[in-house]
Each structure stands twice: as C-alpha cells, then as structure tokens.
C-alpha positions in Angstrom: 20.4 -22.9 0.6 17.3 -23.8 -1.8 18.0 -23.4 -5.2 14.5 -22.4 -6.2 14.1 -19.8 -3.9 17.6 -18.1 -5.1 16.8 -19.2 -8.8 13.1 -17.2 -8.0 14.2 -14.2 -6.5 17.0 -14.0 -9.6 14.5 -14.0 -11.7 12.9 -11.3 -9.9 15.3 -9.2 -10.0 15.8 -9.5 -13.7 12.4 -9.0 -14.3 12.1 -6.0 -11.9 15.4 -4.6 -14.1 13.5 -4.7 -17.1 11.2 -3.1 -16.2 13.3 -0.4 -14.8 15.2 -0.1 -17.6 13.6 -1.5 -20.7 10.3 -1.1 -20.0 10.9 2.0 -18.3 8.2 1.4 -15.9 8.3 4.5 -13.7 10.0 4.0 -10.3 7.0 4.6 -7.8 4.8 1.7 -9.9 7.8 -1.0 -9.2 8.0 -0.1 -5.8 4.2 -0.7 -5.8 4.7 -4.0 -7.3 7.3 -4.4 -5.2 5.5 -4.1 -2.0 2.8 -6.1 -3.1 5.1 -8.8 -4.5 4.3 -12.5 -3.9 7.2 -13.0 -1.0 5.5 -13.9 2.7 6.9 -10.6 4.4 5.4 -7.4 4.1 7.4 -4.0 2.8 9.4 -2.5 4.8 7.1 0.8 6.7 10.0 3.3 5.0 8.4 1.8 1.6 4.9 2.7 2.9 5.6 6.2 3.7 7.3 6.7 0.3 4.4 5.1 -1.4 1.9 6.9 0.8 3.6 10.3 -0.1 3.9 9.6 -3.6 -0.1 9.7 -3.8 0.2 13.7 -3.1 1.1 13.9 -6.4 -1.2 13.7 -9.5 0.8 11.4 -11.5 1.9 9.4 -9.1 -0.9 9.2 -7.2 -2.7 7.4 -10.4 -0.2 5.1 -10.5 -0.2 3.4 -7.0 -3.8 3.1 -7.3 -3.7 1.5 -10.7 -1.6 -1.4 -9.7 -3.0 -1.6 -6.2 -6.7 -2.0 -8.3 -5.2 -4.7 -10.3 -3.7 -6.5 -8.0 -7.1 -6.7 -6.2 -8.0 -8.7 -9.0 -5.7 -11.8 -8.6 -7.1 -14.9 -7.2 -6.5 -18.1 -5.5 -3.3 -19.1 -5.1 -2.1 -15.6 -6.1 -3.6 -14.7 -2.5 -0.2 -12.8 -1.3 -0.9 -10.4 -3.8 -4.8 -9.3 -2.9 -3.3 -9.7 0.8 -0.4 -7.2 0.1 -2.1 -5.0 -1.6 -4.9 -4.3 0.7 -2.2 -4.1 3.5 -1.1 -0.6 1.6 -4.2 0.6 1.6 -5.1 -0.1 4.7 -1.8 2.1 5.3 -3.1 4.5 2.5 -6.8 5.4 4.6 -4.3 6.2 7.3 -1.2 8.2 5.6 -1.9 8.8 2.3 -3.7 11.8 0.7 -7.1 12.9 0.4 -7.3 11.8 -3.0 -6.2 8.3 -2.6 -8.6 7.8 0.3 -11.3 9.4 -2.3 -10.6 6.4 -4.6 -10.4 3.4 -2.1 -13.7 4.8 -0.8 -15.1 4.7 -4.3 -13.8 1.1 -4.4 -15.5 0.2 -1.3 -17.7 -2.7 -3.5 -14.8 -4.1 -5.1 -12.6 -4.5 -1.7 -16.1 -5.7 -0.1 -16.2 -8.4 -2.8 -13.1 -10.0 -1.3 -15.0 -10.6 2.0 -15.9 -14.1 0.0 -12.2 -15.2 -1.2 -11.1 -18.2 -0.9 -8.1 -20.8 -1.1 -7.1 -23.6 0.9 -3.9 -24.6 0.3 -3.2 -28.2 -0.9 -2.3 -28.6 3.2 -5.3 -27.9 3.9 -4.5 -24.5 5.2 -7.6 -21.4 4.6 -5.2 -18.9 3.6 -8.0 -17.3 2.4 -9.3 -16.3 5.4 -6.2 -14.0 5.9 -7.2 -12.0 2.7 -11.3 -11.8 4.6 -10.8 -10.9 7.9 -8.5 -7.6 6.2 -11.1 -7.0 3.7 -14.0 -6.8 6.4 -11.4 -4.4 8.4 -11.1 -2.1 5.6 -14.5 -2.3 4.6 -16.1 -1.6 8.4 -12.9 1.6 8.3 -14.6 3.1 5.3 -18.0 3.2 6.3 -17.3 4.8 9.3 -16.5 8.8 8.2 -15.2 9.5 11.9 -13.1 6.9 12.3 -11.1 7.8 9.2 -10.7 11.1 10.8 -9.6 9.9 13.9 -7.0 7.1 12.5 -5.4 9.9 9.8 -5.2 12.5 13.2 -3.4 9.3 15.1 -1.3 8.5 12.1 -0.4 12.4 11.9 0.7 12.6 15.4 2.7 9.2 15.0 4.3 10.1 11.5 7.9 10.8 13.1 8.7 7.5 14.7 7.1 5.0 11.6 10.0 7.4 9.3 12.9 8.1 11.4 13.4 10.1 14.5 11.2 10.8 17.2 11.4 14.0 18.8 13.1 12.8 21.9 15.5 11.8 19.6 15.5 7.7 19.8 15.1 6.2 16.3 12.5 3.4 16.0 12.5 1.2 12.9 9.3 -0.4 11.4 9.8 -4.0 10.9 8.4 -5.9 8.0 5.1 -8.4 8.5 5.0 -11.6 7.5 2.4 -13.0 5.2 3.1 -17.2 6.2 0.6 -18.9 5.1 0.3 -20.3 8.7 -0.7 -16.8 9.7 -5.1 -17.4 10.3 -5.7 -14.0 10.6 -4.4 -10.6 10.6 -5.0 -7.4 12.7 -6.0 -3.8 11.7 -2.2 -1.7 11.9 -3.6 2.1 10.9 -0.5 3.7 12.0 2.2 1.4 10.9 0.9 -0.9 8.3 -1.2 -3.9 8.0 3.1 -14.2 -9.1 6.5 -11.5 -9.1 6.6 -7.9 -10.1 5.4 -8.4 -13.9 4.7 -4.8 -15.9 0.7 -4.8 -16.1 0.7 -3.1 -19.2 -2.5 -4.1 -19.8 -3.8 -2.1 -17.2 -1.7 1.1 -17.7 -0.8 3.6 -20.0 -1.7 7.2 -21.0 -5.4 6.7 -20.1 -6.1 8.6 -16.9 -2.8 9.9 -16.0 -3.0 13.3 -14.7 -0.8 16.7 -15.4 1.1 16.8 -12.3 0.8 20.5 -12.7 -2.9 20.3 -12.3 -4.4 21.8 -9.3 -7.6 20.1 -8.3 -9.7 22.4 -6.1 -11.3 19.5 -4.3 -8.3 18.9 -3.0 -7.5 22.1 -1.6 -7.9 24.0 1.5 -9.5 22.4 5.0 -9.3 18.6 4.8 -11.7 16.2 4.9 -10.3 13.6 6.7 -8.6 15.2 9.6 -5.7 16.5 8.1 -4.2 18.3 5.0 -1.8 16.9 2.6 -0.2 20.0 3.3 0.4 19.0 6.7 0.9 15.8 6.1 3.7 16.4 3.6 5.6 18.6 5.7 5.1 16.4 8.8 6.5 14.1 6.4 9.5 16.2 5.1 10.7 17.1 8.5 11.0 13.8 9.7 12.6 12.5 6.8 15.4 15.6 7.5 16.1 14.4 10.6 16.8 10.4 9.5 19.8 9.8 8.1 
C-alpha cells in the first residue's frame, strides 16, 4: 500500500471533519467540494442527483454554485478540480433547476475562458486538453436554447434509473468516472454525468445567500427549459422512495 496516498486521503478526511464540525461548513458545500475533490475518479451519480436537487432550494442552490464558480478558478496543475467541477455542471444543465442553469448560462464567458487551459504534465502528458474539449462541450450546450430543452426532457425521462429503481423494477447503479491523467479527452454524459476539500471562506459567507423561504416568481409556473422543478423534484422523490 503507498503511504502517501493513505497519509493524503487521512488528511482529507481530517480536513473534511473540520470543516464539518469546526468550521461548520454546511453539508451540501462539502459534498460539493467533495465531488470536485482533486482524486482521478468522478462522484459517485447518487452524489449528482443529491447535489443537483439541492439547487431547488434558495440556500442551497447559492451554495453549489459558489464553490463550483471557484473552483473554475484553479489552474494548472490543480486541473482535476476545473475538470470536476465542470463535470457537475455539465450534470447541472441537464438535472438541476432552472435557476442553476440561469447562472451557468450567465457564466457562459468565464466556462468559455477555459477553452485555452493548459498543463502538460512533467511526462509530457496535455492534461489540459481534458479540461478544453469539456469546456467547448458545455459552451456549444449553452448556446443552443433547444438543445437544453431536449437534454433536461431526456434527463427527466431517464431520472429513475441514474437514482435507483427503474420501473420494470431492475436497479441500475451509476458508476463513477475516472479523471487519469492518461484520459486525452472526455465525452458529453447529459444524463448521467460527465488541491483537497479546503473551506473557501474567502469566497463565502452571508453575501448573497438567499431566504430559503423566498419565492422567486421567475422561477415559477411553465418552465423554461423543458421541465419544471416541480416535476423534476417529484420525479426525483419517487424514485428515491423506491431505492433502498
């Protein structure tokens, strides 16, 4: 067994318990941090849908796009991290709410911007190019209006077997991807998905955190993408009842 890679992930988990507990970092911005950790596998998909659900909620909703925006900031050999993090919102465009595919739109120019990252690895590997060739996917989703429509329809229809039970009743499990940095490029997953888990309190706070009481109008009624967070949430509720 390599002693760094246990000694790393204990100090991972230390960290992530301080934050849990010290810190108090609220639970849905570790799991964020979490899934867009620096390890070369991808969350689990039961981790997207929770995150993806979370952003129906005001609060909560600010908070997975706070870190996701930060992590979009890292650079070079910090690659896993921008990689990760546009993996969820890739997911995000597909599962999550209106609002949350409101503000990746709105960040369009910033995920663009990462169409010209680089790092080659002292092996000479362009890992960079992984972090590109998703950038240019997301980018090429979000200016098409339609196609948004028709992935969130898709990933609607889908929803039971990425969380649990189908309704023929075989369970299907979503496996994790792996983010090697022998991997050249990566393929656009709209249904199922695409230096540690530090507290970014620089980036967070009180500032822009919503009253999860709130009701936002523009966020009611007929969807805009295809379909409602009302249906999405109970799409999501009933297949969650039926995985145990």
């Amino acid at each position: 067994m390599d002693f760094m890679k246990v000694f790393d992930q204990t100090v991972r988990e230390i960290k992530r318990e301080v934050n849990l507990k010290v810190l108090k970092v609220p639970e849905i911005e570790q799991k964020v941090l979490d899934a867009t950790d620096d390890e070369p596998w991808g969350p689990h998909g039961t981790v997207l849908a929770e995150i993806a659900t979370a952003t129906k909620k005001f609060t909560e909703c600010q908070l997975v796009m706070n870190v996701l925006w930060t992590r979009l900031s890292e650079t070079g050999k910090d690659w896993r991290y921008v990689y990760k993090a546009l993996a969820v919102i890739e997911y995000l465009v597909s599962h999550g709410s209106e609002r949350a595919v409101d503000d990746i739109i709105e960040h369009t120019f910033q995920i663009s911007a990462l169409s010209s990252f680089e790092y080659v690895e002292p092996s000479g590997k362009d890992v960079g190019l992984n972090v590109r060739k998703k950038a240019e996917n997301i980018v090429a989703l979000l200016n098409d209006r339609e196609k948004i429509h028709d992935v969130r329809n898709k990933a609607a229809a889908n929803r039971d077997k990425y969380i649990g039970v189908s309704s023929s009743g075989m369970t299907y499990k979503s496996g994790t991807t792996s983010f090697s940095s022998a991997s050249s490029h990566s393929s656009s997953k709209y249904g199922g998905f695409g230096s540690s888990g530090d507290r970014f309190s620089d980036s967070y706070g009180d500032k822009g955190r919503y009253d999860e009481a709130k009701v936002d109008k523009d966020y009611s009624g007929k969807s805009r993408y295809g379909v409602s967070s009302y249906d999405e949430e109970n799409s999501f509720k009933k297949g969650s009842a039926r995985s145990v």
